[in-house]
C-alpha positions in Angstrom: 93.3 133.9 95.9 91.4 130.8 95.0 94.4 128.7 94.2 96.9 125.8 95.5 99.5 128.4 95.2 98.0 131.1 97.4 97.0 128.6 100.2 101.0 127.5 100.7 101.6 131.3 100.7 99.1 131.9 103.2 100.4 128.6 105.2 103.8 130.0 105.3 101.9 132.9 107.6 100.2 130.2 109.9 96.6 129.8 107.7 95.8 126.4 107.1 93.3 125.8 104.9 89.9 123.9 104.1 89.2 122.3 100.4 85.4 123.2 100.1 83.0 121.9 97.5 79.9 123.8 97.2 77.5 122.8 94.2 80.7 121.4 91.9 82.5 125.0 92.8 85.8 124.3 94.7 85.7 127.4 97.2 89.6 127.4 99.4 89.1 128.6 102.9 91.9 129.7 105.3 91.6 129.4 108.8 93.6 130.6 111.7 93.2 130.6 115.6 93.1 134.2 116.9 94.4 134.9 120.5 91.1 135.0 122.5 88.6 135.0 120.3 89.3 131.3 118.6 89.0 130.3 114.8 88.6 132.8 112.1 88.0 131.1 108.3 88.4 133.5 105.8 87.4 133.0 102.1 89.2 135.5 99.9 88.5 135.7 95.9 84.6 134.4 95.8 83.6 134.2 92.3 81.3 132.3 90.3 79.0 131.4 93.7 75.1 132.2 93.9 75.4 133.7 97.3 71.9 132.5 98.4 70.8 131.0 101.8 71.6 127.8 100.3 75.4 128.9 100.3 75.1 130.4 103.8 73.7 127.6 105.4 76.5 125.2 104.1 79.2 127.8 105.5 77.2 127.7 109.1 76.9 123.7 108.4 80.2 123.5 108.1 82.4 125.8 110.6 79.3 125.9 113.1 81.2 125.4 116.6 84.4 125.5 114.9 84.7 129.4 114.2 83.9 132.5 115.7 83.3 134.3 112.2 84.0 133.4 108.7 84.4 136.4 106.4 84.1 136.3 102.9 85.6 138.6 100.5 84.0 138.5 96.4 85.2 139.3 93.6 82.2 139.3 91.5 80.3 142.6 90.2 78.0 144.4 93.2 74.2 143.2 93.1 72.1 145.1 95.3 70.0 141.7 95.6 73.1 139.7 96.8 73.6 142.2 99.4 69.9 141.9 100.4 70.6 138.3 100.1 73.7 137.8 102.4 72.3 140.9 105.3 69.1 138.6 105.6 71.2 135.8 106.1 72.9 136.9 108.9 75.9 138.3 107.5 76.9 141.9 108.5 79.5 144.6 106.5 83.0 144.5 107.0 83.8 147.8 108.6 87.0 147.7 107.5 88.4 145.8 103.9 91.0 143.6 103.5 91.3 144.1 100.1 89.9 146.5 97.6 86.1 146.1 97.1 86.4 146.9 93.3 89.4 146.4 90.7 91.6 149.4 91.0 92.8 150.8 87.8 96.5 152.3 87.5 97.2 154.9 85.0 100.8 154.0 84.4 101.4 157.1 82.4 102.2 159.1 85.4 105.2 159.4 87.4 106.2 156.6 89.7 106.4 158.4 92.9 102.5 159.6 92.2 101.5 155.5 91.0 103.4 154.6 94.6 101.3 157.4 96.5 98.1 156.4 94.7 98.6 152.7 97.2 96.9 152.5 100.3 99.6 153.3 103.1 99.4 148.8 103.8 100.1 148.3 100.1 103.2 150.1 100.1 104.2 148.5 103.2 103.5 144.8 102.3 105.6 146.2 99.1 108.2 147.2 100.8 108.2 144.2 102.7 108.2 142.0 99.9 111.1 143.5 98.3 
């Protein structure tokens, strides 16, 4: 999610998005007005970051006054201390994810009507969609 390719998909659904460059890491981050609430950046597919206040204070350099929130969504292992890290920074829990929190694992051994039921009910729809 981290990718040229993904940022044209996510245009074609009204995201524009930001080249970052945090500490030679280029970070992609999509942005979007929402009705009545104003700008939303959201950074899908974090890896490879040291999630310190060093890396929250260039996000609130960056989008502060031009964003409402900016949500970020990793996809490196859980550390309890980057947790620590990020909730004394300011940052809060998503109640609800976007995407999974950890890699899911399939078992494609079993039947295909039991791997379809095994989606979240938004999987299958954006599925669906897609097909």
């Amino acid at each position: 999610m981290q990718s040229p390719a993904w940022a044209q998909i996510k245009a074609d659904f009204g995201w524009k998005s930001d080249q970052l460059e945090f500490e030679g890491r280029q970070i992609i981050a999509y942005k979007r007005n929402i009705p009545g609430a104003g700008r939303l950046v959201y950074i899908p597919g974090l890896s490879d970051v040291s999630l310190d206040s060093k890396f929250s204070n260039f996000l609130k350099a960056t989008y502060k006054g031009k964003a409402f929130a900016v949500r970020l969504e990793l996809n490196q292992a859980f550390n309890e201390e980057t947790l620590k890290s990020l909730l004394k920074d300011g940052w809060k829990l998503a109640k609800k994810h976007v995407q999974y929190r950890h890699t899911v694992t399939v078992d494609l051994t079993k039947p295909e009507d039991d791997i379809w039921m095994g989606f979240k009910s938004r999987g299958r729809y954006e599925v669906d969609r897609k097909s």
